[in-house]
Biopython code that builds the backbone (N, CA, C, O; Angstrom):
import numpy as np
from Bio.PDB.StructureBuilder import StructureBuilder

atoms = [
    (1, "UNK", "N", (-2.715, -8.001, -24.423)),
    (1, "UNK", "CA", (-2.431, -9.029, -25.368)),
    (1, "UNK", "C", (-3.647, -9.282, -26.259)),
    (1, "UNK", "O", (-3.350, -9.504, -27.432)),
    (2, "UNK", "N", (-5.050, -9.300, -25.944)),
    (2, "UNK", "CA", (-6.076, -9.796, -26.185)),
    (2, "UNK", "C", (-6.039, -7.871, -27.503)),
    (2, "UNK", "O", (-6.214, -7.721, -28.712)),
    (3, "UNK", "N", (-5.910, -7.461, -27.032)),
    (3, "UNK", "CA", (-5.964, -6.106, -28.197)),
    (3, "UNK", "C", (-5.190, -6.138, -29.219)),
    (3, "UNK", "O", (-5.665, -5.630, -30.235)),
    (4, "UNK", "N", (-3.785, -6.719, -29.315)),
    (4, "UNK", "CA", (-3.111, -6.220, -29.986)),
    (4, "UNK", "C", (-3.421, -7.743, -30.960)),
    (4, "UNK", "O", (-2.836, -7.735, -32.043)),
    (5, "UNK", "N", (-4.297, -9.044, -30.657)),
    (5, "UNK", "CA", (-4.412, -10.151, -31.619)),
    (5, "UNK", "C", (-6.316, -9.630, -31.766)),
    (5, "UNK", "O", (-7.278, -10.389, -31.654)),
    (6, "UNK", "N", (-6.341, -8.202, -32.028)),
    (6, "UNK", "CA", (-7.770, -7.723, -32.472)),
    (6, "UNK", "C", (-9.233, -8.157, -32.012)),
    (6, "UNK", "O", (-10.279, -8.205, -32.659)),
    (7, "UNK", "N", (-8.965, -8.450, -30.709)),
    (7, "UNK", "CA", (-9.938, -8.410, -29.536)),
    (7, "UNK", "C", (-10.543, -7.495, -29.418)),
    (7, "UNK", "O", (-9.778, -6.536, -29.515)),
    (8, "UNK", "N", (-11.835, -7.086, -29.204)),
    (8, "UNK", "CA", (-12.326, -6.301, -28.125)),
    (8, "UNK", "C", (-11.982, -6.298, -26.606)),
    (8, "UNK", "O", (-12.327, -7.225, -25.873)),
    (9, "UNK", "N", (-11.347, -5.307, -26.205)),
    (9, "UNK", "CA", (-11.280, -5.516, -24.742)),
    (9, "UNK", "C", (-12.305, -4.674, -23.707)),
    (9, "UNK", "O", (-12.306, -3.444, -23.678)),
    (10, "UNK", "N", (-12.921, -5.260, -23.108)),
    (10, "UNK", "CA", (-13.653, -4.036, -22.044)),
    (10, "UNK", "C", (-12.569, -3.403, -21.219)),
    (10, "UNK", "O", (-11.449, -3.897, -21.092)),
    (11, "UNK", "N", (-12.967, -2.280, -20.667)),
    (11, "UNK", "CA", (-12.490, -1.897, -19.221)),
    (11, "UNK", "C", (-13.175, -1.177, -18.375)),
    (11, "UNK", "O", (-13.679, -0.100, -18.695)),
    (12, "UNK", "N", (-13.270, -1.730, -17.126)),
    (12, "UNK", "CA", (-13.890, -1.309, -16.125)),
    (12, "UNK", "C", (-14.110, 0.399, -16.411)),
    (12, "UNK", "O", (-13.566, 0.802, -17.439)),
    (13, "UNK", "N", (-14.811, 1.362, -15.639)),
    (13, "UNK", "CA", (-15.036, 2.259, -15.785)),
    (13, "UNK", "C", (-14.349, 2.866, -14.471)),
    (13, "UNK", "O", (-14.577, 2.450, -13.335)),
    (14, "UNK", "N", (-13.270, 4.154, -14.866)),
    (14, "UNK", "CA", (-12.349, 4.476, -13.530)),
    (14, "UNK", "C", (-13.130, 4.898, -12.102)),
    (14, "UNK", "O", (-13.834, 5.895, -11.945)),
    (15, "UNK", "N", (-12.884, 4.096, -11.326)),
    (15, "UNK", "CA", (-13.949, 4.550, -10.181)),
    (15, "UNK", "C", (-12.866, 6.395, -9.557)),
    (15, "UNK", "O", (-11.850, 6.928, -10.001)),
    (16, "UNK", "N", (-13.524, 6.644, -8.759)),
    (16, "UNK", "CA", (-13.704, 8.089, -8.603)),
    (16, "UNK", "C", (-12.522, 7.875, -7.186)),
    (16, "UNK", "O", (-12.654, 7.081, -6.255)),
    (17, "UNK", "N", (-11.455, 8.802, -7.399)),
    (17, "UNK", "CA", (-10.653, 9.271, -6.101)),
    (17, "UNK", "C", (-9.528, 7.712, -6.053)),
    (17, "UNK", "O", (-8.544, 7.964, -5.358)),
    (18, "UNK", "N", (-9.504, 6.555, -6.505)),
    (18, "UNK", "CA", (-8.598, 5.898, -6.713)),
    (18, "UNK", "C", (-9.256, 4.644, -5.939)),
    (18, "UNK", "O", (-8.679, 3.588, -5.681)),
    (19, "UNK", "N", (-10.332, 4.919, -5.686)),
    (19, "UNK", "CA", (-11.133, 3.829, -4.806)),
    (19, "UNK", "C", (-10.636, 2.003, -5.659)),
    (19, "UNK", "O", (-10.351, 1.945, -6.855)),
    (20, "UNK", "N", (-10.639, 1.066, -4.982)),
    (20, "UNK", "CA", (-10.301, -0.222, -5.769)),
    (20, "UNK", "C", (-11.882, -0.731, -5.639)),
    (20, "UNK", "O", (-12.740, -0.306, -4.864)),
    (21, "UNK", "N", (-11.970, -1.561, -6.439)),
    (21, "UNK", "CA", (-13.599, -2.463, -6.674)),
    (21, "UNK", "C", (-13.993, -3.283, -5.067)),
    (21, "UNK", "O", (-14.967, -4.025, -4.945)),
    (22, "UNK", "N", (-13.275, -3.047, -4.229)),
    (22, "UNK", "CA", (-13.655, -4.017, -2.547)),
    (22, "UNK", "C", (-14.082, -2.432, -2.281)),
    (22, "UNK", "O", (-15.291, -2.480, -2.052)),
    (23, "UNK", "N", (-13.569, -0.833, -2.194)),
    (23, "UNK", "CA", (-13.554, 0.009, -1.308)),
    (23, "UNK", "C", (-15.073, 0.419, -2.034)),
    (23, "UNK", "O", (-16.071, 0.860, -1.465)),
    (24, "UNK", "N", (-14.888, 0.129, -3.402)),
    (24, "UNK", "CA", (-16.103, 0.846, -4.565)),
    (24, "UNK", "C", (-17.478, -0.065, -3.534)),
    (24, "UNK", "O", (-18.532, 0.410, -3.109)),
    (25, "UNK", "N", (-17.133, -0.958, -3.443)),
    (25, "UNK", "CA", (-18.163, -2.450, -3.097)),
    (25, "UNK", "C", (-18.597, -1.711, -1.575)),
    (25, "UNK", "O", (-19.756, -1.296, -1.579)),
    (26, "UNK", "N", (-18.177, -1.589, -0.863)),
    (26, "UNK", "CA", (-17.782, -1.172, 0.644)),
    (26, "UNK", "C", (-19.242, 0.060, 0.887)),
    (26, "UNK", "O", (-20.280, 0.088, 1.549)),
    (27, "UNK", "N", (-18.506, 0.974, -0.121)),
    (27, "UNK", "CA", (-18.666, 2.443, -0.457)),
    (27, "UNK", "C", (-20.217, 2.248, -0.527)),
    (27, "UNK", "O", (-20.858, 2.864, 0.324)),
    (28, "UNK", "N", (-20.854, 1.543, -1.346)),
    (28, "UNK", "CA", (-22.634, 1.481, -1.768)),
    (28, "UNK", "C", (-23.068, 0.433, -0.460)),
    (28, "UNK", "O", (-24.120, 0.389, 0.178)),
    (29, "UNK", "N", (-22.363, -0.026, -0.390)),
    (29, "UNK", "CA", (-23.248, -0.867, 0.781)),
    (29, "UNK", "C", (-23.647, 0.374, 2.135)),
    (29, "UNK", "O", (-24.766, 0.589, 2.600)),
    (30, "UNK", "N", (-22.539, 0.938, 2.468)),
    (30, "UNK", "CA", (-22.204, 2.271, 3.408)),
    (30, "UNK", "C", (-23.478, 3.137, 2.755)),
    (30, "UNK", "O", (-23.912, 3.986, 3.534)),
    (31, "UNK", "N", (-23.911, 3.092, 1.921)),
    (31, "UNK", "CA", (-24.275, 4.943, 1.249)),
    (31, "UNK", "C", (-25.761, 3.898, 1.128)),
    (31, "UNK", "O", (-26.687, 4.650, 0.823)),
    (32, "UNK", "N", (-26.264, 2.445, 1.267)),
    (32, "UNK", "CA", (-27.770, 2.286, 1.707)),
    (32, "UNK", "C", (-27.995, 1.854, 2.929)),
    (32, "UNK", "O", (-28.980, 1.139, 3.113)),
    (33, "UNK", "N", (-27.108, 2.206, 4.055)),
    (33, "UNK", "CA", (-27.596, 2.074, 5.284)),
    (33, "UNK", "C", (-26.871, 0.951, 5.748)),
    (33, "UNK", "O", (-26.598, 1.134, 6.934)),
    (34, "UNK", "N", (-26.439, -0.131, 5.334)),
    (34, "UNK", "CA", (-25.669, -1.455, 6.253)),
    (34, "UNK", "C", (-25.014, -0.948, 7.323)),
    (34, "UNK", "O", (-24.651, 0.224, 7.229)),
    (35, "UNK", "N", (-24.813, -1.445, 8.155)),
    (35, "UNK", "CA", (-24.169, -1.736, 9.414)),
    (35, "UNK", "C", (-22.430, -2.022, 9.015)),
    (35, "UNK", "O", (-22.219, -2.243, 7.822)),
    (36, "UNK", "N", (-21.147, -2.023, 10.001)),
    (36, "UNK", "CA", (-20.230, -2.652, 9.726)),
    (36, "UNK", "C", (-20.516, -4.336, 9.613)),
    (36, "UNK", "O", (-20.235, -5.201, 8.784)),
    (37, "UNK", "N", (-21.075, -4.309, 10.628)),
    (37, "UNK", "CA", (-21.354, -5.806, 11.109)),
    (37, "UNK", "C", (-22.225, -6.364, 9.989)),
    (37, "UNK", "O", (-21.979, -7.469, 9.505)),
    (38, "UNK", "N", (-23.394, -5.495, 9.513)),
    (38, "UNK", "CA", (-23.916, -6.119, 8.110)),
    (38, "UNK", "C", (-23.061, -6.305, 7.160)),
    (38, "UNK", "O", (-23.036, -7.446, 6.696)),
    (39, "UNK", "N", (-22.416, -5.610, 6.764)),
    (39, "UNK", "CA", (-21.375, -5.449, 5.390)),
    (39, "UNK", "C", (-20.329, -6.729, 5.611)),
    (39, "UNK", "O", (-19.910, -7.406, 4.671)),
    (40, "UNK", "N", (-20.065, -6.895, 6.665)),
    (40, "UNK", "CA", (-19.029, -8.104, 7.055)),
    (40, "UNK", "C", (-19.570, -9.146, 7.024)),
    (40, "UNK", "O", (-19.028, -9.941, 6.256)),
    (41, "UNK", "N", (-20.386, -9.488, 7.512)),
    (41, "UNK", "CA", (-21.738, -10.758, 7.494)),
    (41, "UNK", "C", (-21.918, -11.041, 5.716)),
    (41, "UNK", "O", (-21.608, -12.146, 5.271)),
    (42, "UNK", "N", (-22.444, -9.933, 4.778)),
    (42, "UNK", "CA", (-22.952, -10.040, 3.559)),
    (42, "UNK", "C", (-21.279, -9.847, 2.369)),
    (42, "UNK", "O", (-21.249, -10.120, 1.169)),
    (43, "UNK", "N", (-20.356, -9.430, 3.030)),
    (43, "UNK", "CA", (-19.384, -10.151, 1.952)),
    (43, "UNK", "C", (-17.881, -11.166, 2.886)),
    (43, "UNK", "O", (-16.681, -10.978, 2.690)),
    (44, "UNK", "N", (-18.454, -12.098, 3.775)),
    (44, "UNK", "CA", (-18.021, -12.804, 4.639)),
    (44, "UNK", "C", (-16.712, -12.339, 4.547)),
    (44, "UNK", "O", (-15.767, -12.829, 3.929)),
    (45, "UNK", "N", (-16.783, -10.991, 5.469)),
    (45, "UNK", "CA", (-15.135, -11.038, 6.428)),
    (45, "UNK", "C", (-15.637, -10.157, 7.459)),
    (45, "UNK", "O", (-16.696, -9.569, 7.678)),
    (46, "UNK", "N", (-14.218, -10.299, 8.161)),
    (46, "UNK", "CA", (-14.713, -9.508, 9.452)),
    (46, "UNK", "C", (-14.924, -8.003, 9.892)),
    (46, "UNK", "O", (-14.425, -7.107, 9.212)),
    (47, "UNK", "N", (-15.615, -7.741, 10.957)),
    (47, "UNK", "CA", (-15.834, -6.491, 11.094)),
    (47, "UNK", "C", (-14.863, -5.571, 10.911)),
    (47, "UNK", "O", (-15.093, -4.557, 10.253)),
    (48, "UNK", "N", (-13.282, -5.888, 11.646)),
    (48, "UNK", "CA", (-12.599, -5.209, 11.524)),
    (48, "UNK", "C", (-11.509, -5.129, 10.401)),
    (48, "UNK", "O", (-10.430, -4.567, 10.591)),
    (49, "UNK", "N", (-11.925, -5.841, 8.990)),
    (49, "UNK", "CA", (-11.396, -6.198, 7.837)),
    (49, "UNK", "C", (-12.197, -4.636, 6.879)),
    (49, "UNK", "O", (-11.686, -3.850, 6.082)),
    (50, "UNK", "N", (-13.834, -4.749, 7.531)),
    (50, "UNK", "CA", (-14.464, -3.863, 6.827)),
    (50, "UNK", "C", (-14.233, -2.196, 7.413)),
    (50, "UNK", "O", (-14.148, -1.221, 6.666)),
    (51, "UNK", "N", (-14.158, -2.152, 8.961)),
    (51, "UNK", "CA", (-13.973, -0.838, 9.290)),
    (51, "UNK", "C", (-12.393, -0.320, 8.440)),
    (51, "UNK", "O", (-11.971, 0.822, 8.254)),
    (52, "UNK", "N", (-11.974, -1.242, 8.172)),
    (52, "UNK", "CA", (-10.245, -0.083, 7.733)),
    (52, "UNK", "C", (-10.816, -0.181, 6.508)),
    (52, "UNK", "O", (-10.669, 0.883, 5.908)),
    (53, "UNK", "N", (-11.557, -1.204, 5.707)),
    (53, "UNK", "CA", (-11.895, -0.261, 3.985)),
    (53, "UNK", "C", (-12.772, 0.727, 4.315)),
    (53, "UNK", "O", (-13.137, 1.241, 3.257)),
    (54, "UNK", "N", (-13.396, 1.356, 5.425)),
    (54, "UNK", "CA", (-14.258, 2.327, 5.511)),
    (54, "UNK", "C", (-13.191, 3.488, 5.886)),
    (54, "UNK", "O", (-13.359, 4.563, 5.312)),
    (55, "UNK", "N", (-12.386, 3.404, 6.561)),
    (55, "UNK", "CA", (-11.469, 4.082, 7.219)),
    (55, "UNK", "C", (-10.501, 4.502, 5.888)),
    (55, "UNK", "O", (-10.187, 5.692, 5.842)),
    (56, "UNK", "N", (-10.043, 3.692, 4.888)),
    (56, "UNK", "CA", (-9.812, 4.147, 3.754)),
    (56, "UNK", "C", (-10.191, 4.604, 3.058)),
    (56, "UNK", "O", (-9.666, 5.578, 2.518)),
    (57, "UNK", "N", (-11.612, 3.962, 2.656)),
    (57, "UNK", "CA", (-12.695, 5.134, 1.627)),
    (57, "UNK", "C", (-12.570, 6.924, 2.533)),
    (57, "UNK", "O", (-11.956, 7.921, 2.151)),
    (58, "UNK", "N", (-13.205, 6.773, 3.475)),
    (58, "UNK", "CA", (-13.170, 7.783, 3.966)),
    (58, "UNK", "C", (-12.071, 9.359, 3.593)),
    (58, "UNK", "O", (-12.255, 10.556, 3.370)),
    (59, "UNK", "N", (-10.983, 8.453, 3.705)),
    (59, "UNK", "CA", (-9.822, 9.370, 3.556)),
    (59, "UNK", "C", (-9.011, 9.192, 2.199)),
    (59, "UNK", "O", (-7.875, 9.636, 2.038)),
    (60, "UNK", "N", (-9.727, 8.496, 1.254)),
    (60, "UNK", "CA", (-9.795, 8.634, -0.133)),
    (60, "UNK", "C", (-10.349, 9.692, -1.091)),
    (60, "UNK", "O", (-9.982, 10.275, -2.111)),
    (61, "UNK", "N", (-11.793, 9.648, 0.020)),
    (61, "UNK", "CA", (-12.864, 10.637, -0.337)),
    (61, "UNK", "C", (-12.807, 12.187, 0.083)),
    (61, "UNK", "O", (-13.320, 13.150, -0.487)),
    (62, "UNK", "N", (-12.035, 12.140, 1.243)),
    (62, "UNK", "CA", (-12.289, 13.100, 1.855)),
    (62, "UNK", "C", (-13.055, 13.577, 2.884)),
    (62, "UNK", "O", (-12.982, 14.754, 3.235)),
    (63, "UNK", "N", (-13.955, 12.590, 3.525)),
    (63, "UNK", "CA", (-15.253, 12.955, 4.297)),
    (63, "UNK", "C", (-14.804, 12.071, 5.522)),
    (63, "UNK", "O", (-13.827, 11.332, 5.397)),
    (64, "UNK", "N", (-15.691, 12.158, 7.018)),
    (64, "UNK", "CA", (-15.689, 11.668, 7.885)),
    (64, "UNK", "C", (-16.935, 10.936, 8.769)),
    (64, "UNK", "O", (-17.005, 10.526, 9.927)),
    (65, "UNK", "N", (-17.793, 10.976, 7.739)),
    (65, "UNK", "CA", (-18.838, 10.775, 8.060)),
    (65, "UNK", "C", (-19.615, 9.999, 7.429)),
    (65, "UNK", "O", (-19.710, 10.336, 6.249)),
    (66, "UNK", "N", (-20.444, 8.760, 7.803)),
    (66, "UNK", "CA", (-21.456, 7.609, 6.652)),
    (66, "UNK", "C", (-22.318, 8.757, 5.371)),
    (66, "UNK", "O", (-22.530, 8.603, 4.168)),
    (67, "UNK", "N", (-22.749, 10.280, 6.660)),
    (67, "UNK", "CA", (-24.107, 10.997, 5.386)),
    (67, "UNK", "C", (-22.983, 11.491, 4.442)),
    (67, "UNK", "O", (-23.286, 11.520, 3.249)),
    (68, "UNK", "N", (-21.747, 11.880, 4.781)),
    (68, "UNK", "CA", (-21.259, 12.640, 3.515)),
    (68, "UNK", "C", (-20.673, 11.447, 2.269)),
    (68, "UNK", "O", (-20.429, 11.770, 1.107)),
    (69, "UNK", "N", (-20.519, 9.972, 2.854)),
    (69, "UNK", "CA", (-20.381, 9.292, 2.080)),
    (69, "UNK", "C", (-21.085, 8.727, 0.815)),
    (69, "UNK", "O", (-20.756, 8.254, -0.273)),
    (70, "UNK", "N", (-22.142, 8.995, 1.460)),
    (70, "UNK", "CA", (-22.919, 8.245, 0.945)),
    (70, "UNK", "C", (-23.537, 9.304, -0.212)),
    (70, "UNK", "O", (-23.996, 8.930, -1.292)),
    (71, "UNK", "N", (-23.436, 10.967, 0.322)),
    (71, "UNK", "CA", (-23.776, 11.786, -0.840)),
    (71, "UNK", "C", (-22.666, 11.538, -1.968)),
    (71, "UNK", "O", (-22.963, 11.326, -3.144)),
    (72, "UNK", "N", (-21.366, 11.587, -1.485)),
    (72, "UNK", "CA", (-20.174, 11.098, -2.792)),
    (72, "UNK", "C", (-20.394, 10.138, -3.741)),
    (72, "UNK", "O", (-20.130, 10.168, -4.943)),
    (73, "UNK", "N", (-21.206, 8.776, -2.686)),
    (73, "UNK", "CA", (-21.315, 7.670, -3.534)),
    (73, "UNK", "C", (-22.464, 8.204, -5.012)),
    (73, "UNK", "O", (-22.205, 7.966, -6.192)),
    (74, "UNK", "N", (-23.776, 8.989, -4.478)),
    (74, "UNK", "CA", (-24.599, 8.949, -4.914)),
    (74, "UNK", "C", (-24.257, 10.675, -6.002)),
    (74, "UNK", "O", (-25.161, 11.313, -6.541)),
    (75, "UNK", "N", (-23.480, 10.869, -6.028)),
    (75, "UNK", "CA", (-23.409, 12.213, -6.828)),
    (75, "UNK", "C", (-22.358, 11.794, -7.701)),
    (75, "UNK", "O", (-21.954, 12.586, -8.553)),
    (76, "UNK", "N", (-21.811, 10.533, -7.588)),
    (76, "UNK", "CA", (-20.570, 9.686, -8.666)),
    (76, "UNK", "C", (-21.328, 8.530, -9.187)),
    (76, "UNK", "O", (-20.916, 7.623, -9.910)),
    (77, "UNK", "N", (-21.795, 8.604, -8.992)),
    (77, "UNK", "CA", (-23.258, 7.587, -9.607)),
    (77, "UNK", "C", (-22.812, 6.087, -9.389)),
    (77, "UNK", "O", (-22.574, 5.376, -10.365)),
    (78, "UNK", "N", (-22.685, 5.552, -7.916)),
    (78, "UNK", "CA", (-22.458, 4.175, -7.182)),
    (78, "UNK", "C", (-23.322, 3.653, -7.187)),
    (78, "UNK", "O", (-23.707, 2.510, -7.434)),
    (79, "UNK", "N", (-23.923, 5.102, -6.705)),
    (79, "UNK", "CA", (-25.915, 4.199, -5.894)),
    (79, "UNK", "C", (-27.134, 4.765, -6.416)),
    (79, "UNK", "O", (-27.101, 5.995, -6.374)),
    (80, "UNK", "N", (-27.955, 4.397, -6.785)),
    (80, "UNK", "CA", (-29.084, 5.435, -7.473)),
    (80, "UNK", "C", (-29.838, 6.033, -6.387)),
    (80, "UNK", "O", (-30.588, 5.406, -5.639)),
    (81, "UNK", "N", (-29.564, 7.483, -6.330)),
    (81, "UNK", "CA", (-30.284, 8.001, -5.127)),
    (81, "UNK", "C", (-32.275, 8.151, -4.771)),
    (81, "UNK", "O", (-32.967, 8.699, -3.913)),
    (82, "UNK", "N", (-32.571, 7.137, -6.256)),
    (82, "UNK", "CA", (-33.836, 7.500, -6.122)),
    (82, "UNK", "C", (-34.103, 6.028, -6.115)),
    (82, "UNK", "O", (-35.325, 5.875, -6.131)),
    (83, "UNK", "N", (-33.441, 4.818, -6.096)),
    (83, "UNK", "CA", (-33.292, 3.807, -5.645)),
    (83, "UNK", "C", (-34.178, 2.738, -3.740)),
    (83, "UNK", "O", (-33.813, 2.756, -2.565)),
    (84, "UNK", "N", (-35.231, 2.093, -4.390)),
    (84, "UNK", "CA", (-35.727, 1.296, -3.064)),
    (84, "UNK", "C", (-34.915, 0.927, -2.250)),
    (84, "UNK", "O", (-33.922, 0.323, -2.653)),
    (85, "UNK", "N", (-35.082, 1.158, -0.990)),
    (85, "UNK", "CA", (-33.796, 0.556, 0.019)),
    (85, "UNK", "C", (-34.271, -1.482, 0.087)),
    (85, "UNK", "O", (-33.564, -2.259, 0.729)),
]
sb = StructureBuilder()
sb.init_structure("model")
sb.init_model(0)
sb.init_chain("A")
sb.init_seg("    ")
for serial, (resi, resn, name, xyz) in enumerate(atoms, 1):
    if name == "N":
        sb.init_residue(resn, " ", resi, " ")
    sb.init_atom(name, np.array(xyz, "f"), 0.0, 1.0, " ", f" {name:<3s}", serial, name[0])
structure = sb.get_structure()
């Protein structure tokens, strides 16, 4: 609506494999080391709220593992791999 009364509209930039902005969110926290239990603590829900968006990224991505995640995150440009932890 905002386009067609000659708005500028932004739009997000398509995240990679169909990921949504919680799995995208999930995904960088995973790929600098957090914990489940950290990631749940730092976007207040529970552990087992965060293991199934990991359990989804995962099989979004393709990988089974935090190191191969975290290379996806960082070769789709999530996380800056030359980035201070």
């Amino acid at each position: 609506m905002l386009a067609t009364a000659g708005h500028r509209v932004r739009r997000r930039p398509a995240l990679p494999c169909g990921l949504t902005p919680r799995e995208a969110e999930i995904l960088v926290l995973l790929a600098r080391g957090l914990s489940n239990k950290q990631m749940a603590d730092q976007l207040s829900m529970s552990v087992h709220t965060v293991r199934s968006h990991v359990e989804h990224v995962y099989a979004k991505i393709g990988v089974s593992a935090r190191g191969a995640a975290a290379m996806f995150a960082m070769r789709h440009g999530l996380v800056d791999s030359h980035a201070d932890s």
